[in-house]
C-alpha positions in Angstrom: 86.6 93.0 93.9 83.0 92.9 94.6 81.4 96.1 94.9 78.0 95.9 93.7 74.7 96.0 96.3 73.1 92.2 96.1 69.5 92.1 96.2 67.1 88.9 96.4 66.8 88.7 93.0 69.6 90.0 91.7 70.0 93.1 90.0 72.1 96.3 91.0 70.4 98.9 91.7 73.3 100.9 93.3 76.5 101.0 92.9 78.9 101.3 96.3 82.2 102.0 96.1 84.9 99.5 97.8 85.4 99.6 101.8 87.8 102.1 102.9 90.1 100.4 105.2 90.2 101.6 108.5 87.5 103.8 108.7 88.4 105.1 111.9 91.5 106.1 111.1 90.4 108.8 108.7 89.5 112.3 109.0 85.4 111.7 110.3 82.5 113.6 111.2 80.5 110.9 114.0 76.7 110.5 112.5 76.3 108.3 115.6 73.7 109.9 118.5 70.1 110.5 118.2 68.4 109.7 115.1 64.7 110.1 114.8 62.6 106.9 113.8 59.2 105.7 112.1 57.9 102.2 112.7 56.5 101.3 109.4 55.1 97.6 109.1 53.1 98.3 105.2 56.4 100.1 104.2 53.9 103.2 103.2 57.2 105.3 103.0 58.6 103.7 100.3 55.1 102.3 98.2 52.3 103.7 97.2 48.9 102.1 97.6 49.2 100.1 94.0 53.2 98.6 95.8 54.7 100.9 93.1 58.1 102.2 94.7 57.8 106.2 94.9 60.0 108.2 93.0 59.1 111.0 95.2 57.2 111.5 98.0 58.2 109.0 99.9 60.0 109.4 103.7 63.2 109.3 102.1 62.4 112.9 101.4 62.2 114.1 104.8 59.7 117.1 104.3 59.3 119.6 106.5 55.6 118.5 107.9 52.9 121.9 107.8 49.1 121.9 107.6 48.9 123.8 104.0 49.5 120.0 102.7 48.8 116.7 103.0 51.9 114.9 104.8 51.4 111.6 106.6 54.9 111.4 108.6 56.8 113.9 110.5 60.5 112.9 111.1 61.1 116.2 113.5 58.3 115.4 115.8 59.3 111.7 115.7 60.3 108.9 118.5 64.6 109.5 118.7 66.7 106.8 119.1 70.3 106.1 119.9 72.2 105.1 117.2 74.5 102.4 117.1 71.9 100.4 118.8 68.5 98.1 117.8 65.2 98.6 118.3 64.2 95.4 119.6 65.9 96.5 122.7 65.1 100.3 122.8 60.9 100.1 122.2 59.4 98.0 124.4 57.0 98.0 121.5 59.2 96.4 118.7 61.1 94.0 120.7 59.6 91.1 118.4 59.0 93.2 115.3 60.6 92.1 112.0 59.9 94.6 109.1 60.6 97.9 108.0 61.6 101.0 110.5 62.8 104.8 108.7 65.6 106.4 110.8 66.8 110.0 110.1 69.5 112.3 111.3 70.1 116.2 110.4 74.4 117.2 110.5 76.8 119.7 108.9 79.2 119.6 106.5 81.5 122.2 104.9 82.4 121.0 101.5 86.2 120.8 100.2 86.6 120.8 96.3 89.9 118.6 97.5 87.9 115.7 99.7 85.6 113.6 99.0 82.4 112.6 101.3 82.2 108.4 102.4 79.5 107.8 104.3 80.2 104.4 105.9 78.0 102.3 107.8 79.8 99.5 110.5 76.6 97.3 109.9 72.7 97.6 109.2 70.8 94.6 109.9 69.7 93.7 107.2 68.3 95.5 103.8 69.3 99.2 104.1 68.4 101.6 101.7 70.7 105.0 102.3 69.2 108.2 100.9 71.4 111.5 101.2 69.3 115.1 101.3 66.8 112.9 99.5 68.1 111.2 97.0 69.1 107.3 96.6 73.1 106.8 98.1 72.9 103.3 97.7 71.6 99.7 99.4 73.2 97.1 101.2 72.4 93.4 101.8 73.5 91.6 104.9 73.6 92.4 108.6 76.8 91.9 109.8 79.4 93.4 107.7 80.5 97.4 106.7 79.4 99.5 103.6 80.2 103.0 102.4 79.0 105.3 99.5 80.7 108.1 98.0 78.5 111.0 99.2 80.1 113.7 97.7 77.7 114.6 95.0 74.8 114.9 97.4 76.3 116.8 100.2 75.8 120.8 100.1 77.4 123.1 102.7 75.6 123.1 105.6 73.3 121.5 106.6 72.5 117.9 105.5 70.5 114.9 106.3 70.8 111.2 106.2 67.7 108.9 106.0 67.9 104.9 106.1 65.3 102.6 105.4 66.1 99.5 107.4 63.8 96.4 106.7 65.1 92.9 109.4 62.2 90.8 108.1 63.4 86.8 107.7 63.8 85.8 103.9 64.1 81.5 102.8 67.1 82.9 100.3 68.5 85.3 102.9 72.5 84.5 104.4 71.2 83.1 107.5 67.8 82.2 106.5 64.7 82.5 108.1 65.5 79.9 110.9 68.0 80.8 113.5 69.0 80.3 117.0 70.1 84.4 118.0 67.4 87.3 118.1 67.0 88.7 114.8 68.2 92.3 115.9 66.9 95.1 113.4 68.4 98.9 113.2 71.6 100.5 112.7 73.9 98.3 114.9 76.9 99.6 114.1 79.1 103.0 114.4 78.2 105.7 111.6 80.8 107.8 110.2 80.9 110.3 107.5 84.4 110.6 106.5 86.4 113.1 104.5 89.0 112.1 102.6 91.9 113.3 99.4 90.3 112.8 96.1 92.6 110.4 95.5 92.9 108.7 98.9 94.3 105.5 100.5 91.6 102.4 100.0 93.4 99.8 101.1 96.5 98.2 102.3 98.3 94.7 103.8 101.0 94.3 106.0 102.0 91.0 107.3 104.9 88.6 107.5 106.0 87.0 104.3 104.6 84.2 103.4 107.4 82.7 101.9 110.9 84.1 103.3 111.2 84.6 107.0 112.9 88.0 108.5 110.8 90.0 105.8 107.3 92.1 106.4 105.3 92.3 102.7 102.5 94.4 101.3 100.5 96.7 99.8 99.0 100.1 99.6 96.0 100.6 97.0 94.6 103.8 95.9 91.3 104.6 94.9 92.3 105.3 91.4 94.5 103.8 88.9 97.4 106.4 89.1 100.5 105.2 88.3 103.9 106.9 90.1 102.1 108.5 93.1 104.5 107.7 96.0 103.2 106.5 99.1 105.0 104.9 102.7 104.8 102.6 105.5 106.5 103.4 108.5 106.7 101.1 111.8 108.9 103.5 114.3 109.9 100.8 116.5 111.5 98.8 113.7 113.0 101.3 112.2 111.3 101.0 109.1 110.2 103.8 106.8 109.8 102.7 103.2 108.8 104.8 100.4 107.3 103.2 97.4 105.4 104.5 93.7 102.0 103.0 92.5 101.8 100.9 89.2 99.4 101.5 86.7 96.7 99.9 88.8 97.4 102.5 91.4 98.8 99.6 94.0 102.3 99.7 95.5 104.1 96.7 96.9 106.5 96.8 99.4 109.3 94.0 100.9 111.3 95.0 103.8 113.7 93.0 105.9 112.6 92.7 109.9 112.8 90.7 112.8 109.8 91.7 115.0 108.7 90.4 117.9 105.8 88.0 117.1 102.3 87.9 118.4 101.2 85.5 120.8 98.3 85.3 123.3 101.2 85.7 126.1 102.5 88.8 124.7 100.0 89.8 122.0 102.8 92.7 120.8 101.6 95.1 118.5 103.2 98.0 116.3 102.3 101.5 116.0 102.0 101.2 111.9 101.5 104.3 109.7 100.6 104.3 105.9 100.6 107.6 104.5 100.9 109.9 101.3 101.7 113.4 100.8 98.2 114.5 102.3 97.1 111.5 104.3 98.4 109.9 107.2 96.6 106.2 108.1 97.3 105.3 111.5 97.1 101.5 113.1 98.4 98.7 115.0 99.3 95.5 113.7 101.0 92.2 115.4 102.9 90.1 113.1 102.8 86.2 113.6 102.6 82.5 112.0 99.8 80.1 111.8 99.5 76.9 110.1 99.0 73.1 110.7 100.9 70.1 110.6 99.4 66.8 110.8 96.9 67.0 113.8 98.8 69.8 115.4 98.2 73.6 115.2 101.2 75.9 115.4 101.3 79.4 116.3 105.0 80.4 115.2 106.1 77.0 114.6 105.0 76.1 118.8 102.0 73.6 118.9 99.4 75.1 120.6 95.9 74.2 122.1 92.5 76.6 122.0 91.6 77.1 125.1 88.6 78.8 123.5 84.7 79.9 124.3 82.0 81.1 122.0 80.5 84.6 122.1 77.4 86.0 120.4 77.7 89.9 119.9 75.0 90.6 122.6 75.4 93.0 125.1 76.2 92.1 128.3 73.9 93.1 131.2 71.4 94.8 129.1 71.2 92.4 126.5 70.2 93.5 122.6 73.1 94.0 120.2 76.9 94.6 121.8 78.5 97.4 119.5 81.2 99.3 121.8 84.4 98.9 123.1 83.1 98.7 126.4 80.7 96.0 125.4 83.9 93.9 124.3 85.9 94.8 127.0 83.6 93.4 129.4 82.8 90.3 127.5 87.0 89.5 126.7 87.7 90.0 129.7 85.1 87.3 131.1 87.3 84.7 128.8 90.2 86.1 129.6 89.2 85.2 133.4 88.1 81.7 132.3 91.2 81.2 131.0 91.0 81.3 127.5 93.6 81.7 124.6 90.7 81.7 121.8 87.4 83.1 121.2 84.5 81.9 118.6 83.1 84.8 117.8 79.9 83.1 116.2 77.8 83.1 113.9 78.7 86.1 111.8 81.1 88.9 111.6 81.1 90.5 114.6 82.4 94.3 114.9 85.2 96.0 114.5 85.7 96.9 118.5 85.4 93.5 119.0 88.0 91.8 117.1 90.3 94.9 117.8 90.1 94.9 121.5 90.2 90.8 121.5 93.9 91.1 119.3 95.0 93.7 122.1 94.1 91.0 125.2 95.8 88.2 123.2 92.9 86.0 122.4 93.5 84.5 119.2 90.1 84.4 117.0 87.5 82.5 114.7 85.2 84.6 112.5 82.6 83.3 110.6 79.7 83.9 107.7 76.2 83.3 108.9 75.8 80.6 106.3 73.8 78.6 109.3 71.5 75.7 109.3 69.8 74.9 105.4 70.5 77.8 103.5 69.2 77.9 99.7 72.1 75.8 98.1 70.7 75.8 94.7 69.8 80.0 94.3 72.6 81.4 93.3 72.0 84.9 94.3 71.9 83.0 98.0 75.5 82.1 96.8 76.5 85.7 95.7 75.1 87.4 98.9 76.9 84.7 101.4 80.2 84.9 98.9 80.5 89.3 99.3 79.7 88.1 103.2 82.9 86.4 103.2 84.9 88.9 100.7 83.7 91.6 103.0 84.6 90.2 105.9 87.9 88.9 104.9 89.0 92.4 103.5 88.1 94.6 106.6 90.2 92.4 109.0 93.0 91.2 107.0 95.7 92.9 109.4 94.6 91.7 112.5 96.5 89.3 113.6 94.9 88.1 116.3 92.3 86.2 113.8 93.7 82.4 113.1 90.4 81.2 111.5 87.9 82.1 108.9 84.9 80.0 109.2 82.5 79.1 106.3 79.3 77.4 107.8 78.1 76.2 110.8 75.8 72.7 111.4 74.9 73.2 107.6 73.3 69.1 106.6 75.1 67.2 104.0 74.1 66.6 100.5 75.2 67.2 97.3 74.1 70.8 96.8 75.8 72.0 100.2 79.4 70.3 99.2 79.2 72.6 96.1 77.8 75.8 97.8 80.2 75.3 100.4 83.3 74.1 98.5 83.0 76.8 96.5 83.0 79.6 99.2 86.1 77.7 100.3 87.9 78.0 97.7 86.9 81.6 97.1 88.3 82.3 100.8 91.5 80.6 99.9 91.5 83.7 97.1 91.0 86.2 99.2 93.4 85.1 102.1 95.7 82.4 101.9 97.5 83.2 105.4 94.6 81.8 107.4 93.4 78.6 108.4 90.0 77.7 106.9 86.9 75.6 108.6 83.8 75.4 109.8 81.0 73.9 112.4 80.4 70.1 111.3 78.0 67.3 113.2 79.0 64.3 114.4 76.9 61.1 113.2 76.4 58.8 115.6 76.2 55.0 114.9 76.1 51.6 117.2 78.4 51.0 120.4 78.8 54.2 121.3 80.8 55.2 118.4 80.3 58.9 117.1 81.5 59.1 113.6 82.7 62.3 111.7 82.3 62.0 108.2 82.2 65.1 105.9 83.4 65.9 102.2 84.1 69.2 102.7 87.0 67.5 105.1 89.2 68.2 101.8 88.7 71.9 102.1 89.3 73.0 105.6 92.7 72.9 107.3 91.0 72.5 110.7 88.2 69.8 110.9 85.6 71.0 113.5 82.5 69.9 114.4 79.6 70.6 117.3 78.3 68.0 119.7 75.8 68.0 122.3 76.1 64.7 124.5 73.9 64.8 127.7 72.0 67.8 125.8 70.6 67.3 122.9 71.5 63.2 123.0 72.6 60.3 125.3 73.4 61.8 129.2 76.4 63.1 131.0 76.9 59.3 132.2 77.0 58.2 128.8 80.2 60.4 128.0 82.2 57.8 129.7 81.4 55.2 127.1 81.7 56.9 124.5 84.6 56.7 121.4 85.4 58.6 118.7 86.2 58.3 115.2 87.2 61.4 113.2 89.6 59.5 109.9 91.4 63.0 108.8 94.7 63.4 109.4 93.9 67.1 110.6 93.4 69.0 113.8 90.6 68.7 115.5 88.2 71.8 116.9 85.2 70.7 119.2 83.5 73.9 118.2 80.3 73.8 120.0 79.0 71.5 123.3 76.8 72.3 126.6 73.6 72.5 128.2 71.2 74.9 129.5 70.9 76.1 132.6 68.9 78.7 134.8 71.5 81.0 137.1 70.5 80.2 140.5 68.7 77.5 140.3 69.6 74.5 142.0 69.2 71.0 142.3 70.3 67.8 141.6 73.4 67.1 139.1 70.6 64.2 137.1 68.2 67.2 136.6 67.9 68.9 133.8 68.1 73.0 133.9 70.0 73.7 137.0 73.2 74.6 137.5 74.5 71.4 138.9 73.6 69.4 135.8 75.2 71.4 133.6 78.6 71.4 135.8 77.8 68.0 135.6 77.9 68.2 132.1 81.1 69.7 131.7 83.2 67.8 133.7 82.0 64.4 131.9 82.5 66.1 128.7 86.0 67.4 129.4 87.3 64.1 130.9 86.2 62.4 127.2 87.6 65.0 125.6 90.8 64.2 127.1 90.4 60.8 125.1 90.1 62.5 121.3 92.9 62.1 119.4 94.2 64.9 117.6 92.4 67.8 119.7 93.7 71.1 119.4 90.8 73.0 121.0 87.4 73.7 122.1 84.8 76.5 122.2 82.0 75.3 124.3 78.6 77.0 123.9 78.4 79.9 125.4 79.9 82.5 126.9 76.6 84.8 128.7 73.3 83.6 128.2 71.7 85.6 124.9 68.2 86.0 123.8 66.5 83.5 121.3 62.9 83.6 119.9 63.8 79.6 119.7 63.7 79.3 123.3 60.4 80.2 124.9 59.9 77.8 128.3 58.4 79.8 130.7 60.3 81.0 133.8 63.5 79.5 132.5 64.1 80.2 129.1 61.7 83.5 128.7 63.2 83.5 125.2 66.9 83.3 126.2 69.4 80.6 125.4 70.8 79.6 129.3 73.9 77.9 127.9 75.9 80.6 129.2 78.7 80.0 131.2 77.6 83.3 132.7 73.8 84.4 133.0 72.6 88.0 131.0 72.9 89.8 134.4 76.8 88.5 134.2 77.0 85.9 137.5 79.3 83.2 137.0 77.4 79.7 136.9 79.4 76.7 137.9 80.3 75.6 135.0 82.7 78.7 134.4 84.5 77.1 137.0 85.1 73.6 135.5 86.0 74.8 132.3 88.4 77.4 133.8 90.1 74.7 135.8 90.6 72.4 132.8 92.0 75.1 130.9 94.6 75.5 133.9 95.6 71.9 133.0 96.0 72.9 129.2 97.6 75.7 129.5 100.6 73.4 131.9 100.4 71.0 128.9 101.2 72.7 126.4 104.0 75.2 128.2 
């Protein structure tokens, strides 16, 4: 398992300890509230005036500010902020600022010589330097997936603090790199926990279907430590199951147990009240149990073909835009899909959190995640390789029991060449390690050639088990006429995903259906692309672009754009264009098809 903290060049310079599974679960003090902040754009709390790091000194320290000595920051008399949240959205001031902001928060803690502190952090966009009552916890690279840090040595009874040095700014070698099409949110974006745990405690665990014998539930339980004959148990009620089982010398324990459950489908997305538990700890959760593989061009959800009746969602809040963290946030936007009639979400271009994917399982959408390996990333570095490679671990490993996800996606519109195929072949295979119940793809292009033909033609076609790809006719190229004349040739004997198509368009603007940015053309739009889609053989779904309009630096035309992307189905302020409409109807017609 990976578990060291990547930086650009390299080297570890601290060492985390792996995710604890199911954080929430766990015995936890909330860090989440009102933290105090400092902008700081020359990073003067963490250099000195020659760039030397500080070994001291620096805000990391938190000193208490008085006017006997010289101290340039003052975290108690500070701007507060709340935290999960980002301050592009919360300071007028910051709302394009990429670089370095301090955030700080005071809490209590009574020790226990029998726990141990985790301090665990949903997601920090993007290098995050923890520091504990002063002293170095840890760093983390990458703004979408969770970290944690055994706290326990620098916590003292009473009361503690908790500083992070956040720093968003774009790097060419980053995972994405410095050109994207979302807002570079910067802050602590995710939920903060500080949890208390056994010394020896529950890590990690699996419980699925078998992969290989049918009327059988398999699995794990790991340990933090390598103790061998320490019993442990999983226990689903309603299935009568309670199995007791002893760790090996690695301090896993694997189970087998014979079952029949009712299977998880977007109809009846049935999940089980699942305990995993020890002598001193009780993990609660709830898993569905179901089947998903291909066959030829078909997908197949419990053996039934089935088509993705999908949309694509960017983790931005709806209504008041910046980053979407909370159940609410998810409820609202699952339920818009849920309303368009959707089976399938696309929840592009990176991990996005835990609520999320939870509350998406529980409302029987079926899900593709993704690493934001994105546009031209730096195939040749091969600490670019490393950092998008413990993306993909990380993600994998914190949502291995949900259910509800189908897909794990590698890349998205990434241009071919030698040193991509390798990049990306590789992380393939590496996913195919980590999780070999899953189907595996990602966002291709289309190549266009002479009479109308659009050609798919991609080597990594060997890797994925779903061949999906991103088109833009009447956008991007060609017009919503020219949808009607168009054919297509995709020469794999494999499913086929249209995972991106659209247009923009202004909510409440009106016109006619030829011209560009109003609603009309892009309703336009939809109905020409859905009657060719009809005509491609081998399609098993489609997630159009996008669900609610979301903010982009890319996208700046005045009184239009004003930095969002209007491909929303739904505008930011969350009225239906009418678009919604003709994608909900056509997914009435699927949804009779494949009864």
């Amino acid at each position: 398992m990976l578990c060291c903290a990547f930086l650009l060049m390299g080297k570890t310079v601290a060492q985390e300890i792996p995710l604890v599974s199911n954080i929430s679960s766990r015995n936890n003090i909330t860090l989440n509230g009102k933290w105090s902040y400092i902008v700081d754009p020359l990073e003067n709390g963490y250099f000195n005036y020659r760039l030397e790091p500080f070994k001291d000194n620096g805000f990391f320290e938190n000193k208490k500010w008085n006017t006997t000595e010289l101290s340039e920051y003052n975290f108690a008399t500070s701007a507060v902020m709340d935290i999960p949240s980002d301050w592009n959205s919360k300071d007028q001031r910051l709302f394009f600022y990429e670089g370095t902001v301090w955030f700080e928060k005071d809490f209590n803690y009574k020790k226990d010589p029998k726990t141990k502190g985790i301090l665990h952090f949903g997601a920090v966009n993007y290098d995050a330097k923890v520091y504990v009552n002063g002293k170095l916890a840890g760093t983390h690279i990458g703004g979408y997936t969770p970290f944690n840090f055994d706290v326990t040595h620098l916590l003292v009874d009473g009361n503690n603090f908790v500083v992070v040095k956040v720093d968003n700014k774009r790097h060419k070698d980053n995972v994405p790199t410095v050109n994207m099409d979302w807002w570079n949110y910067g802050g602590i974006t995710r939920d903060v926990t500080l949890a208390q745990v056994p010394n020896t405690y529950i890590e990690d665990y699996l419980v699925q279907l078998d992969k290989k014998e049918k009327g059988k539930i398999s699995g794990w339980i790991k340990l933090n430590s390598e103790l061998a004959n320490q019993t442990v148990s999983v226990s689903i009620p309603e299935l009568k199951i309670k199995k007791s089982v002893t760790t090996d010398a690695k301090g896993i324990a694997y189970f087998e147990i014979k079952a029949n459950p009712v299977l998880w489908t977007p109809e009846k997305p049935k999940l089980y009240d699942v305990t995993i538990s020890k002598a001193d700890e009780n993990i609660a959760d709830q898993i569905g149990f179901r089947t998903i593989e291909t066959k030829g061009k078909e997908i197949l959800l419990n053996g039934k073909k089935v088509f993705l009746r999908g949309i694509s969602i960017h983790e931005e809040a709806p209504f008041r835009s910046g980053r979407a963290w909370s159940q609410e946030d998810a409820i609202t936007l699952l339920t818009w899909a849920k309303e368009m009639g959707c089976n399938y979400v696309r929840l592009a271009h990176y991990p996005h959190n835990e609520n999320m994917v939870k509350q998406a399982e529980k409302m029987g959408l079926m899900i593709w995640s993704e690493v934001p390996v994105y546009w031209t990333i730096s195939w040749t570095n091969p600490d670019t390789y490393a950092n998008a490679e413990r993306q993909l671990h990380d993600m994998i490993y914190r949502d291995k029991n949900r259910c509800g996800i189908v897909i794990w996606s590698i890349a998205n519109e990434t241009p071919h060449g030698d040193d991509r195929d390798a990049f990306l072949s590789k992380l393939a295979k590496y996913a195919r390690t980590q999780d070999n119940s899953r189907l595996i793809s990602m966002a291709m292009e289309v190549t266009s050639s002479s009479n109308n033909i659009n050609t798919l033609h991609d080597n990594m076609n060997e890797y994925v088990d779903i061949v999906s790809f991103n088109q833009y006719l009447g956008w991007y190229r060609g017009t919503n006429e020219s949808c009607k004349d168009m054919q297509w040739v995709i020469p794999y004997n494999k499913p086929v995903i249209i995972s991106e198509f659209g247009g923009e368009a202004l909510q409440g603007r009106h016109g006619d259906k030829k011209e560009r940015w109003n609603e009309e053309y892009q309703e336009e739009l939809y109905i020409q692309n859905t009657q060719m889609f009809n005509r491609i053989e081998g399609l098993a779904g489609v997630s159009p672009w996008i669900l609610v309009d979301f903010r982009s630096p890319r996208r700046q035309l005045p009184n239009i754009q004003d930095f969002f992307n209007r491909k929303g189905l739904i505008s930011s302020n969350g009225i239906k264009k009418k678009a919604f409409y003709v994608m909900k109807d056509w997914y009435k017609q699927k949804e009779e098809e494949y009864k």
